[in-house]
C-alpha positions as CSV (number, residue, x, y, z in Angstrom):
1,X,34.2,5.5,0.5
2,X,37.9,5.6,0.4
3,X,39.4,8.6,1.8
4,X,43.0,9.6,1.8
5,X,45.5,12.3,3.0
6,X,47.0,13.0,-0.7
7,X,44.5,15.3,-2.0
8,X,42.2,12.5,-3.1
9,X,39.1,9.9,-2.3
10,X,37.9,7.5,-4.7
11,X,34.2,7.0,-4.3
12,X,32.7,4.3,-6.7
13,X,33.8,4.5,-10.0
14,X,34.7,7.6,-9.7
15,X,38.0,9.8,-8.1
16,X,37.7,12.8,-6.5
17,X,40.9,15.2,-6.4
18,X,41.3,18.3,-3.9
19,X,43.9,20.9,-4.8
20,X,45.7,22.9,-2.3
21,X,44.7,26.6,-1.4
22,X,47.2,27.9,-4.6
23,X,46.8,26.1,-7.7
24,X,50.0,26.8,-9.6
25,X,53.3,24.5,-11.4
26,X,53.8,22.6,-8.2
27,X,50.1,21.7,-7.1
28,X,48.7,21.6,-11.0
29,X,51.6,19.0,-11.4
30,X,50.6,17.2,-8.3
31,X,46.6,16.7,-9.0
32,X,48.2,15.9,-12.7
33,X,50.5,13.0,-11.2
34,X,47.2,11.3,-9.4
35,X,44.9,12.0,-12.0
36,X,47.1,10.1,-14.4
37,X,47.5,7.5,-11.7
38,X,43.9,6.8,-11.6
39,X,43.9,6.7,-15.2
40,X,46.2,3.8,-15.1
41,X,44.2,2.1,-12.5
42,X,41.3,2.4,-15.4
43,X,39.2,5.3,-13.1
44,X,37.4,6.8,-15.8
45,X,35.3,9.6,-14.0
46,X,37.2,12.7,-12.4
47,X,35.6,15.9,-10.3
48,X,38.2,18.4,-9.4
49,X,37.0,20.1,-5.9
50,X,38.0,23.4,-5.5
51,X,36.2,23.8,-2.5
52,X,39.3,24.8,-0.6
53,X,40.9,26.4,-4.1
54,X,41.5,30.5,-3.5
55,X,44.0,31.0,-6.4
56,X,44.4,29.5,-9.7
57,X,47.2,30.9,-12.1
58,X,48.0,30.5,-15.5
59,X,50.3,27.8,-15.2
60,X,47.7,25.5,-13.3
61,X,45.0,26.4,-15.7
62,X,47.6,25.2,-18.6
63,X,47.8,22.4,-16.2
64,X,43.9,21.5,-15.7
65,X,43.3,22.0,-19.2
66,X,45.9,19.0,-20.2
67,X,44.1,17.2,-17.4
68,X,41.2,18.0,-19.1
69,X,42.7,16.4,-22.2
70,X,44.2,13.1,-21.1
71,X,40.7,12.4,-19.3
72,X,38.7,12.4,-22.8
73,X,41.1,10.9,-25.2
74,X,40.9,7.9,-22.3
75,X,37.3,8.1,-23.0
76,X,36.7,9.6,-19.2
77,X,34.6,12.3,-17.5
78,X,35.8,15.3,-15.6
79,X,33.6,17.8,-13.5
80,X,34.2,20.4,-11.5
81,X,32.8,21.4,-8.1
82,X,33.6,24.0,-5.4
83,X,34.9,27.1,-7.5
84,X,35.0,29.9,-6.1
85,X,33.1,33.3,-8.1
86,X,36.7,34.7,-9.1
87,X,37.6,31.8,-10.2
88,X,34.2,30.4,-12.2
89,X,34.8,33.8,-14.1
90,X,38.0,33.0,-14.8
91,X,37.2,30.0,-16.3
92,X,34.1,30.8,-17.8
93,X,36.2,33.9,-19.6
94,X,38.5,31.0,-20.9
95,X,35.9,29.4,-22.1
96,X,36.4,26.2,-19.7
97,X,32.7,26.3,-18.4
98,X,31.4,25.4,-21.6
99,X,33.5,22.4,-21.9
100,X,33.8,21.1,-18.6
101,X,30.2,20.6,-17.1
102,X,30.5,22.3,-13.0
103,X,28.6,21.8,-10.2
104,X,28.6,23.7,-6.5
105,X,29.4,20.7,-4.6
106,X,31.1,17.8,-4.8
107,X,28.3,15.5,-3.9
108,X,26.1,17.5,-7.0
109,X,29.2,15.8,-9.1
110,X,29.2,12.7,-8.1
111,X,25.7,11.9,-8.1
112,X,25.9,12.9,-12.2
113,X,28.9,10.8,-12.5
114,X,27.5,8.0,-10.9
115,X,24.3,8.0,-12.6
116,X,26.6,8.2,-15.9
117,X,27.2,4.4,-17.0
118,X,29.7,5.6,-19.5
């Protein structure tokens, strides 16, 4: 286990990213910026912990939902762990739970991703 202060741990094959308390232009373009550089680095399988995650608006859903993107057309996996009620509704009145598979904890992620040999 690898663990950084960035917002970030890679455990495995897999990287784990951990926006700030507000998820708007500035943070969305940050956990956008490492996702992409894991993507370059070939890391294939992404949870997005929300864990510590109060408030998500429009722009950084815009912004998870290119993140969202970029990860399948490189053939990758993205989960999501640690949302809070307000903002799995939110989501899931998007329509982003259906497409994105979410889990309560990070660790419930990972072990899925791991076991994955995608």
């Amino acid at each position: 286990m690898n663990i950084c202060n960035r917002g970030f741990r890679e455990f495995k094959d897999c990287v784990v990213l951990y926006p700030d308390n507000y998820l708007n232009d500035i943070e969305g373009e940050k956990i956008e910026d490492e996702c992409n550089e894991f993507l370059k680095r070939g890391k294939r399988k992404v949870v997005i912990d929300f864990t510590n995650t109060d408030i998500i608006n429009s722009i950084g859903i815009s912004i998870l939902v290119g993140i969202m993107k970029k990860v399948r057309r490189e053939e990758g996996l993205i989960f999501l762990s640690g949302l809070k009620k307000v903002n799995h509704d939110i989501f899931n009145m998007l329509g982003l739970i259906k497409d994105i598979p979410t889990f309560t904890t990070e660790e419930e992620a990972l072990e899925q991703l791991v076991a994955n040999d995608r």
